[in-house]
Each structure stands twice: as C-alpha cells, then as structure tokens.
C-alpha positions as CSV (number, residue, x, y, z in Angstrom):
1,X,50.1,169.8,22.7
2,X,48.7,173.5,24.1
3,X,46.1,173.7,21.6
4,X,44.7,170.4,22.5
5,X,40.9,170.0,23.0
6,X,39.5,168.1,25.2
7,X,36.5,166.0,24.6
8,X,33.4,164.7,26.1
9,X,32.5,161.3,24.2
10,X,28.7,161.5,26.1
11,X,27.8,165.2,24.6
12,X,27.0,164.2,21.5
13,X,27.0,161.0,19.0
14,X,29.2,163.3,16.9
15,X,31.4,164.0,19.7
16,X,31.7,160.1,20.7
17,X,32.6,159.1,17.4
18,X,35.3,162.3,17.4
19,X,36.9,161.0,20.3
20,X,37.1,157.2,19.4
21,X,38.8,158.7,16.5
22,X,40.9,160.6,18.1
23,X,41.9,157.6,20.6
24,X,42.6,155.3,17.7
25,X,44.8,157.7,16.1
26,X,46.8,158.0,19.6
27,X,47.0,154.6,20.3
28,X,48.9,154.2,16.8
29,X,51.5,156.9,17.4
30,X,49.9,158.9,14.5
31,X,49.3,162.8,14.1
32,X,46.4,164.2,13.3
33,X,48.8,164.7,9.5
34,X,49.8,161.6,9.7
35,X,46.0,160.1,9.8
36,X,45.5,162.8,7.0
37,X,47.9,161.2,4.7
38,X,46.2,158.0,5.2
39,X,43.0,158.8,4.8
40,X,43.6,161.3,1.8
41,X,42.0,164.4,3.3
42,X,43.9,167.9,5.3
43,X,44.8,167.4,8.8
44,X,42.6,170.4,9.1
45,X,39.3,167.8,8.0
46,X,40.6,165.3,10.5
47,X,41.0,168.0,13.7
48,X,37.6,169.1,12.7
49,X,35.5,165.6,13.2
50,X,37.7,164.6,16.2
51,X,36.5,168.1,18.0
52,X,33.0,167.4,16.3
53,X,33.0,170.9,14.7
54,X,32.3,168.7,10.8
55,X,30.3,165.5,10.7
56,X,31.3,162.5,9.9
57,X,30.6,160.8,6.1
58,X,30.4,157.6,4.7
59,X,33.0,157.7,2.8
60,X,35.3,159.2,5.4
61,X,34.6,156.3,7.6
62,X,35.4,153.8,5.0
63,X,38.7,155.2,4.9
64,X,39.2,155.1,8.8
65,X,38.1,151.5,8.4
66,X,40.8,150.8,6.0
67,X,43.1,152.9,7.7
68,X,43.0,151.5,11.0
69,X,42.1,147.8,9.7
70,X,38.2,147.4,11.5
71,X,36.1,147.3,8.4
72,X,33.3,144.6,9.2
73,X,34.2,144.5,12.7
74,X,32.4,145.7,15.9
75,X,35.0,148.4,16.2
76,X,33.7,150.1,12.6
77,X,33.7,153.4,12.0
78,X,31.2,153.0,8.8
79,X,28.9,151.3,11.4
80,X,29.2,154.0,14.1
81,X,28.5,156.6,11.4
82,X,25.3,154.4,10.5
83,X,24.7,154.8,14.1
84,X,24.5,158.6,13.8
85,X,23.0,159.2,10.8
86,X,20.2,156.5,10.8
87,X,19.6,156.4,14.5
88,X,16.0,156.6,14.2
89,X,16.1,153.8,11.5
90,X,14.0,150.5,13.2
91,X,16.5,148.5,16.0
92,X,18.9,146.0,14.0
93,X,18.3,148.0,10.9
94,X,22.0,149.1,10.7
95,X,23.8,146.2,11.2
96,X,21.6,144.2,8.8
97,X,22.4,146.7,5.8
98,X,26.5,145.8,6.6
99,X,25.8,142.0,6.6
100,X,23.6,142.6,3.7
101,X,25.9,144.0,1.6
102,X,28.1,140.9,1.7
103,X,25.4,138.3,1.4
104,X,25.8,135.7,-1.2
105,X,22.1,135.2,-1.6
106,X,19.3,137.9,-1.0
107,X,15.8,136.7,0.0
108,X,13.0,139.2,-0.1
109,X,9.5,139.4,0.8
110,X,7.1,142.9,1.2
111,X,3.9,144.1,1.0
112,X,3.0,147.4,0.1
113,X,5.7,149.0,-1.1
114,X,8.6,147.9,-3.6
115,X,11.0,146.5,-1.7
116,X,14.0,149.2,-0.8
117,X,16.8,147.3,-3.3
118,X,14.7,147.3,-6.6
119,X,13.2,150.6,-5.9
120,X,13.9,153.6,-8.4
121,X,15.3,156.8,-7.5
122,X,12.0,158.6,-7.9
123,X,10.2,155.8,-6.2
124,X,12.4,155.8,-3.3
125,X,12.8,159.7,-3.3
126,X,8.7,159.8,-3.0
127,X,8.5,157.5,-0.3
128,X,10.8,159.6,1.9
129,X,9.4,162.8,1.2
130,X,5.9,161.1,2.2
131,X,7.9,160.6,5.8
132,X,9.0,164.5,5.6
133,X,5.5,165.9,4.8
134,X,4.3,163.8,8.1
135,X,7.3,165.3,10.3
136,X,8.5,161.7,10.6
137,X,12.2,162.7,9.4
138,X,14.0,165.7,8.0
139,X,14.8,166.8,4.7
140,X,18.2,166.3,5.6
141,X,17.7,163.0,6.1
142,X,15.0,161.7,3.6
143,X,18.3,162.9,1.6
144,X,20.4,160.8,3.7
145,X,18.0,157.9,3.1
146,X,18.2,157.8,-0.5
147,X,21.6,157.8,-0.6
148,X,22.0,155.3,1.8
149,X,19.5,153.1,-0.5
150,X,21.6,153.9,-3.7
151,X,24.6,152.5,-1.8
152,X,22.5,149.0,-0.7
153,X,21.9,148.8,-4.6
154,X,25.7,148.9,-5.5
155,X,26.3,145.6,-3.8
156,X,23.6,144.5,-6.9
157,X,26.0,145.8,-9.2
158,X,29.4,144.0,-7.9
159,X,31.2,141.7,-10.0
160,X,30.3,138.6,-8.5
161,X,26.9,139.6,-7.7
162,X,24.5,137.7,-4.9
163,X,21.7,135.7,-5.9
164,X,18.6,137.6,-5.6
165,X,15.0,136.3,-4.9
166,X,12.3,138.5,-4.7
167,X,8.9,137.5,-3.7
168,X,6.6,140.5,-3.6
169,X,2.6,140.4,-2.5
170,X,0.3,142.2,-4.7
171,X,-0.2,145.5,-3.6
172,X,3.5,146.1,-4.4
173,X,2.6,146.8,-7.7
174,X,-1.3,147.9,-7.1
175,X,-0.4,151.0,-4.7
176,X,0.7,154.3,-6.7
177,X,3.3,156.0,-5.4
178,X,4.9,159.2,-6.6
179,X,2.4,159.7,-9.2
180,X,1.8,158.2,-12.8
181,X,5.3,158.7,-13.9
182,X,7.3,157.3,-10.9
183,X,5.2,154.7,-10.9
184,X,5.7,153.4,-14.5
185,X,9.2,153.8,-14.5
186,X,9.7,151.7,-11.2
187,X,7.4,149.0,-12.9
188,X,9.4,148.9,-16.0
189,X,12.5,148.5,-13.4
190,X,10.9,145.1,-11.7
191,X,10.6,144.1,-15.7
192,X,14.0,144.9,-16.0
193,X,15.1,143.9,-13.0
194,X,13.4,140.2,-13.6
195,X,15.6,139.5,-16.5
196,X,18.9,139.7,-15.0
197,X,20.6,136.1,-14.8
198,X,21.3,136.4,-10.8
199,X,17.9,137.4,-10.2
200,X,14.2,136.2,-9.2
201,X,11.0,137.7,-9.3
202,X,7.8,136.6,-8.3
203,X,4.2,138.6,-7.4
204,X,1.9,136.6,-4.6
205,X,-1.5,137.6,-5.7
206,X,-4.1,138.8,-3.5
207,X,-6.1,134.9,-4.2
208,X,-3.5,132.9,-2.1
209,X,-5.3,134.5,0.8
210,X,-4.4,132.5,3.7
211,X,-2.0,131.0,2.3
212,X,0.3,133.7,2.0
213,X,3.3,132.6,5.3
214,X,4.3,135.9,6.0
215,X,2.0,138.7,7.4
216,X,4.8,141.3,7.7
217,X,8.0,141.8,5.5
218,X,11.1,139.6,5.8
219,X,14.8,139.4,4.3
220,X,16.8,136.2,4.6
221,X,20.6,136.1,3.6
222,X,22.6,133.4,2.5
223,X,26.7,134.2,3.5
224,X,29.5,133.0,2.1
225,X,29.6,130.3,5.2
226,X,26.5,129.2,4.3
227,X,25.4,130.8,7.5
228,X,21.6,132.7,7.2
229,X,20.8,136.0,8.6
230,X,16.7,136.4,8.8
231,X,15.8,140.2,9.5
232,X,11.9,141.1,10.1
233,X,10.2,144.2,10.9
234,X,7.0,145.4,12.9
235,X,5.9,148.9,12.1
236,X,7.9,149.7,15.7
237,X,11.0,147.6,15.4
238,X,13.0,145.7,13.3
239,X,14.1,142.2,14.5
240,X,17.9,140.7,13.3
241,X,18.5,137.1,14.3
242,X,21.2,134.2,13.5
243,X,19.4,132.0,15.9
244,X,19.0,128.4,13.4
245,X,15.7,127.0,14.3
246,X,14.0,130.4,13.5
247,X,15.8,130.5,10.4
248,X,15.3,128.2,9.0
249,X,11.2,128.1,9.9
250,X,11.1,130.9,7.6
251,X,13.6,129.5,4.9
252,X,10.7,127.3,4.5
253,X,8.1,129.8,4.7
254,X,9.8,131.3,2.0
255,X,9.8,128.2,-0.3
256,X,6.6,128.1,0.6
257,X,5.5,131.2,-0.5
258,X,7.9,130.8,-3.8
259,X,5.3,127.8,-4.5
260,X,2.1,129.6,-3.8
261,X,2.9,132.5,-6.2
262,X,2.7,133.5,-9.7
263,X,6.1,132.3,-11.9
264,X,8.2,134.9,-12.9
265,X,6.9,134.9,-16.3
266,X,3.3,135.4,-14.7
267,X,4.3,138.0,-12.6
268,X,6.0,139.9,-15.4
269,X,2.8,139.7,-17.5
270,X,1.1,141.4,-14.0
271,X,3.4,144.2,-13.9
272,X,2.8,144.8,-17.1
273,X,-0.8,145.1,-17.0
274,X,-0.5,147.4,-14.4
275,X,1.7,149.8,-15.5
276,X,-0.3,150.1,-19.1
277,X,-3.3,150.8,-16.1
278,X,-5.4,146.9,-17.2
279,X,-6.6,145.4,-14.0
C-alpha cells in the first residue's frame, strides 16, 4: 500500500487507539472499506482515526465493539475511548461506569451533592462548569462529562431496569447548586424519581450523627451472577474492588445506614420542604 502511514501507538492516546484499530482490522483481512461497511461510516472516517487526524467517539467505538466482537471485554474499544476522553476522571472510575451499566441492582450513597444518576441536566451541567471556572477541566470536557452522565442514566431507562437504592445524607438536598431554578427542578426529580416501582429513596438526616457508616461516598452493584462490585472514592482516587470480605462489610454498612435513615415517605416530605425553601 504506497500511501500507507505508519504509526506510533506511544505519541499519543489517540494515536494508540488508531493503531489498535488499525491492527484489528489487519488481522481480519479487512480494508479500511471493508471496516466502513461494517461500521456504517466512509472509509475516509475510518483512515482518519487510524492516522489519529479525527478523534474517536462513543458511538464509533460501540460499533468497532460490535464489529470486531470485544464489547465488555478487556480488548474494548468503548473502554479505550473512556480511557482518552475521561483520563483525568478518579482511578477505577472507567471501568466502574461499564460494569455499572449492566448491574442488576444499584446501591448508592453521597454526601454533598446529588448523586451523578438522579442528577438533572442543569444540575449536572452546573456542577461541571463549577470545575471549568476553577481550571479543573475544559469546556470541552465539562461537555464531555454531561454527556457521559446522560448515557449512565439510559441504563435507568432500559426495559428491564436495575433495582435502584438511593441513600443520600442531608446536605444532598441542603446545598444549592446552580441557583434557585436548577435547584427546584432537580428536587422535584428525586420526588419523581422516588416513585418509580424499581426505585428507592431515602435522606440520612444530619441527627444520625455518628451513626451514619459511611464517611465518604460509595456505590455497590448487584450483577446478574449475583456477584457485587463496591466502588468508593477519596477526593484523589477512586477505589473499584470485587474482593468479598470487603464487600460485603459495606453491604452491611449499607443496610445499616437504610435503617438509620428517614423512610422514603419521610424523605419525600424533606425534599419537599426544601424546595418550597421550609427548614
């Protein structure tokens, strides 16, 4: 081929995911056309990520995925594109959101903010542009991040949905964010959101004081195996573990906490208040 480029897989995380694209295609027997007609798109799109000279999107990796038969593997192309675009996203933060989005059961704790799968478009677009006015990200990305959360939320949507239980401390709902407007419409969400027939939602007021488990957010999730995946973060790093014992310590935590806090019906009655602005 004389118009063949060659590429350097180290230059660039764009460039690495150009040429394992590009070495997958080869080791098929497939032309750059060829791929094209798989994957729906010009041959002209596909030459232009395997050089790097166009970026890779989600939903071009999804169709790599299907096309070369590695969705949910280590060999993804959706999680290598997660890779690039979310590289400064907290360690294990990636390869939670693909386990998450085949979870059978969702369990949820946070404090502080509305936790990132009931959170409105507003609310989540004013949380990220709170990270671009402190240099933190990008516009480009704070963009990238809202999508990215709008596509976690799908997996709410499907038609078997998971099983979602959402235990939420107090200041959830106390902080403002985005201002009066943003705020009542993602409180009228967790109303909402609290009436669905797959779904939980409970507030652990400020009075349970020490007797609250969990000092820093944590998801737990349920698979189809009945296998659990706990995920935690620190402000500096996110921590994914299978490992049982600690598992399932914080599977009872989490019951724990269920029992300390408000019902649902309680905790419904609390948003309430606050988004008519009672104490």
């Amino acid at each position: 081929m004389v118009n063949r480029k060659d590429l350097n897989p180290d230059s660039s995380p764009r460039a690495a995911y150009g040429a394992r694209l590009r070495r997958h295609r080869e080791n098929r027997g497939w032309t750059q056309e060829q791929l094209a007609d798989r994957l729906g798109l010009s041959s002209q799109h596909v030459s232009a990520v395997e050089t790097a000279r166009k970026p890779p999107t989600l939903p071009f990796s999804r169709k790599a995925d299907d096309a070369f038969g590695v969705a949910n593997t280590a060999e993804s192309f959706e999680r290598q594109w997660r890779d690039i675009r979310h590289g400064n996203l907290l360690e294990g933060f990636p390869e939670y959101v693909l386990i998450e989005g085949r979870a059978v059961e969702i369990r949820l704790f946070e404090i502080g903010i509305i936790p990132g799968l009931l959170q409105t478009p507003g609310y989540a677009r004013a949380i990220a542009e709170g990270h671009v006015r402190r240099s933190r990200i990008t516009p480009e990305l704070a963009d990238e991040r809202v999508t990215m959360l709008a596509e976690r939320q799908k997996a709410l949507m499907r038609t078997r949905p998971p099983i979602v239980m959402v235990a939420m401390d107090e200041s959830c709902i106390r902080r403002r964010v985005g201002g009066e407007k943003v705020m009542s419409e993602q409180l009228a969400y967790l109303e909402e959101f609290a009436e669905r027939p797959t779904t939980t939602l409970q507030i652990a007021p400020y009075e349970i004081g020490e007797r609250r488990p969990f000092t820093l957010p944590v998801n737990l999730l349920t698979m189809a195996d009945r296998s659990m995946v706990a995920y935690m973060e620190s402000h500096a790093q996110g921590y994914l573990e299978r490992e049982s014992s600690f598992v399932l310590d914080a599977l009872a935590d989490y019951h724990q906490l269920q029992a300390e806090s408000l019902s649902q019906a309680e905790s419904v009655a609390m948003i309430n208040q606050a988004r008519k602005g009672a104490p």
